[in-house]
C-alpha positions as CSV (number, residue, x, y, z in Angstrom):
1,X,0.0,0.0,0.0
2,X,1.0,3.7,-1.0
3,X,0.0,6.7,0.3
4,X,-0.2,9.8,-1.7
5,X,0.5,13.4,0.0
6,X,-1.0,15.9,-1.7
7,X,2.0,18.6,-1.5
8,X,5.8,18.3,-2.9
9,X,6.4,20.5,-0.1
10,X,9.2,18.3,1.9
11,X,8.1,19.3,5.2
12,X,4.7,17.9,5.1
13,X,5.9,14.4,3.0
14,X,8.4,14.0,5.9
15,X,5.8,14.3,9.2
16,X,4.0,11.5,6.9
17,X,7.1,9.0,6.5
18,X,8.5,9.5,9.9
19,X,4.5,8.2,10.9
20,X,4.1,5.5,8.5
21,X,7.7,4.5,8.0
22,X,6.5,0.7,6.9
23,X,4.8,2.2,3.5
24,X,6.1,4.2,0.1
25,X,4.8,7.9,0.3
26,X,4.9,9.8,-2.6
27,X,4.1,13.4,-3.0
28,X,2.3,14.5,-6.0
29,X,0.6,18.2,-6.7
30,X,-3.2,18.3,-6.1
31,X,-5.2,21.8,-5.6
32,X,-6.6,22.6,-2.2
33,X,-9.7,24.5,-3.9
34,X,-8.9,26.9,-1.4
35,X,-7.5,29.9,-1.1
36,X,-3.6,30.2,-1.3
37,X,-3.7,31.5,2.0
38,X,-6.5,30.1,4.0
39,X,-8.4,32.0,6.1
40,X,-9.9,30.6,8.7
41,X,-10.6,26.4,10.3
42,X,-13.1,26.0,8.4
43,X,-11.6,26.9,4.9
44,X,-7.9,24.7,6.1
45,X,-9.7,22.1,6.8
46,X,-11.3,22.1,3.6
47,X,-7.9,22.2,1.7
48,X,-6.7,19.2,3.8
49,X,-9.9,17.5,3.2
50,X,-9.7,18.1,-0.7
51,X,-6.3,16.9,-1.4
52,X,-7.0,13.9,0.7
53,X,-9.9,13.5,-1.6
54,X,-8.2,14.3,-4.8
55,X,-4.8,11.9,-3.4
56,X,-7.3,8.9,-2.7
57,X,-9.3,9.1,-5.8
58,X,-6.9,9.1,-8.0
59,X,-5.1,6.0,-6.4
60,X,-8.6,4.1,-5.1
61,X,-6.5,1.3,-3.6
62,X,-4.1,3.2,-1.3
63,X,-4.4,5.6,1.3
64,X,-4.7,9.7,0.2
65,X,-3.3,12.5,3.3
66,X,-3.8,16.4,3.0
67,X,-2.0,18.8,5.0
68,X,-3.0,22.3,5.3
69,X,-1.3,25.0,7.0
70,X,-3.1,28.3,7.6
71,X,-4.4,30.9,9.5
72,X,-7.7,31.7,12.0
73,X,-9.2,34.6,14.2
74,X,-10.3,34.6,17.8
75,X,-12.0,38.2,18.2
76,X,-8.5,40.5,17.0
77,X,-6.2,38.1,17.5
78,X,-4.4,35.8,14.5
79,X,-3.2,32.1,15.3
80,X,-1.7,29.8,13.0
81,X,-3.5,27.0,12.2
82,X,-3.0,23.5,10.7
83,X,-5.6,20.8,9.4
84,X,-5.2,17.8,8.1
85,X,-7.4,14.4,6.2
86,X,-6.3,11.4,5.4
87,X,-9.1,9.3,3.4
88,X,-8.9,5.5,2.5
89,X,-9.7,3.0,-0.4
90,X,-13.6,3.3,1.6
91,X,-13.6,7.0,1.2
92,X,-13.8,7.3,4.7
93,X,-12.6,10.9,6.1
94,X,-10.4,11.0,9.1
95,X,-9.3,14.5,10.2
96,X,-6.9,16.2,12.9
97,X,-5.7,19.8,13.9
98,X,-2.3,20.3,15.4
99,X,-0.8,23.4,16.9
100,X,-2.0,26.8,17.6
101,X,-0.2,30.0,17.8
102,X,-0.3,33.5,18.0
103,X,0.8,35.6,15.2
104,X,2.3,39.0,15.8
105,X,0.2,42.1,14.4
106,X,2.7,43.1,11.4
107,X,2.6,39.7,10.3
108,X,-1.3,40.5,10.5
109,X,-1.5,42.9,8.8
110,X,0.4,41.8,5.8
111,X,-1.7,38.7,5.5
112,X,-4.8,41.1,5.7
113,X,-3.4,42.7,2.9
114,X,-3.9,39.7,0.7
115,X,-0.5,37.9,1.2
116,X,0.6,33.9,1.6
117,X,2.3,33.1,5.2
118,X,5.3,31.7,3.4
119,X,5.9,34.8,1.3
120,X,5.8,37.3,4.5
121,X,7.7,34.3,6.5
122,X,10.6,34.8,4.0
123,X,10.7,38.2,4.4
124,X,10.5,38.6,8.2
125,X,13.0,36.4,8.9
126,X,15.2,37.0,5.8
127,X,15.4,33.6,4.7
128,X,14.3,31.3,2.0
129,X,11.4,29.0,1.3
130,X,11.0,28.9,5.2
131,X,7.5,26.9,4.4
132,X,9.7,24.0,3.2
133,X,12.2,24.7,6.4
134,X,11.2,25.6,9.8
135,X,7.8,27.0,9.1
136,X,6.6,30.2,10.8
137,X,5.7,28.1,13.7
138,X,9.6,27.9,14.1
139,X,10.6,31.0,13.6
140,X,8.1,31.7,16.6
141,X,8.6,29.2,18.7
142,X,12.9,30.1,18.4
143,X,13.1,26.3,16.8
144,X,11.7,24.8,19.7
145,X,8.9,22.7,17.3
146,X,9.4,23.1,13.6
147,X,6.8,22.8,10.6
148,X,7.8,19.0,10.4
149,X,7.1,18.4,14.0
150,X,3.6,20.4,14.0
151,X,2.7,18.5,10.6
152,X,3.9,14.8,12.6
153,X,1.7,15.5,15.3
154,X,-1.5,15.8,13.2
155,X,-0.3,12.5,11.1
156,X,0.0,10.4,14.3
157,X,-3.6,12.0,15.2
158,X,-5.0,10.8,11.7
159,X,-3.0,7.0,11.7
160,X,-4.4,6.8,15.3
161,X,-8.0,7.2,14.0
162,X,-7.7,5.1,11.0
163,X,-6.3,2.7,12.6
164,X,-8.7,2.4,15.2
165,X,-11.4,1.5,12.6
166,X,-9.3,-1.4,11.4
């Protein structure tokens, strides 16, 4: 059995080998049908739901795993968000959130100005493709949990419920 991530990004086809070391994972592009930058639980959770989706039915005998990062509000305040689904060959839907942050108000108010995490990410802490590094969660947590780590969590979460229904 396979299972198909549905990012290239290295980060998120890492947490799902370090959780399911026994199989093949292969990352392949599929579209969230979201936004680039979602905005809200709701609308990550869709994008991890729908790559899942896309992943599994184009492989109907192997095992399909989304991974959305994004953001959400609580009254003024901006957290970081992650979601993600991982659907099998029954089309059934397991899903999981990870970590929650809080995301300082310039980095706000760039993504209210219509911007991607990742893009501002590179520029505030003068790096590259920090999305497929660290992640903004560790550039705020000083390295302390990284993109990989946050992304791991929410894999174990979705094996664990899969499982469970074996």
């Amino acid at each position: 059995m396979k299972i198909y991530v549905g990012s290239k990004n290295p980060t998120k086809i890492a947490s799902v080998k370090h959780v399911f070391p026994e199989m093949e994972v292969v990352g392949i592009e599929v579209e969230s049908k979201v936004a680039a930058q979602p905005f809200s639980d709701d609308e990550t959770l869709e994008g991890a739901i729908n790559r899942a989706r896309e992943c599994a039915s184009n492989n109907k005998t192997h095992l399909g795993i989304g991974l959305e990062g994004g953001v959400m509000e609580i009254e003024d305040d901006l957290y970081l968000c992650n979601w993600g689904a991982l659907v099998d060959s029954k089309e059934n839907v397991y899903t999981a959130s990870g970590a929650r942050i809080l995301l300082p108000d310039d980095i706000k108010a760039d993504l209210e100005k219509g911007k991607e995490l990742g893009e501002v990410m590179d520029i505030f802490a003068e790096k590259v493709e920090v999305r497929k590094n660290e992640g903004a969660i560790g550039i705020f947590t000083n390295g302390f949990i990284d993109r990989e780590e946050m992304f791991t969590h929410v894999v174990k979460l979705l094996k664990g419920q899969w499982l469970y229904d074996q």
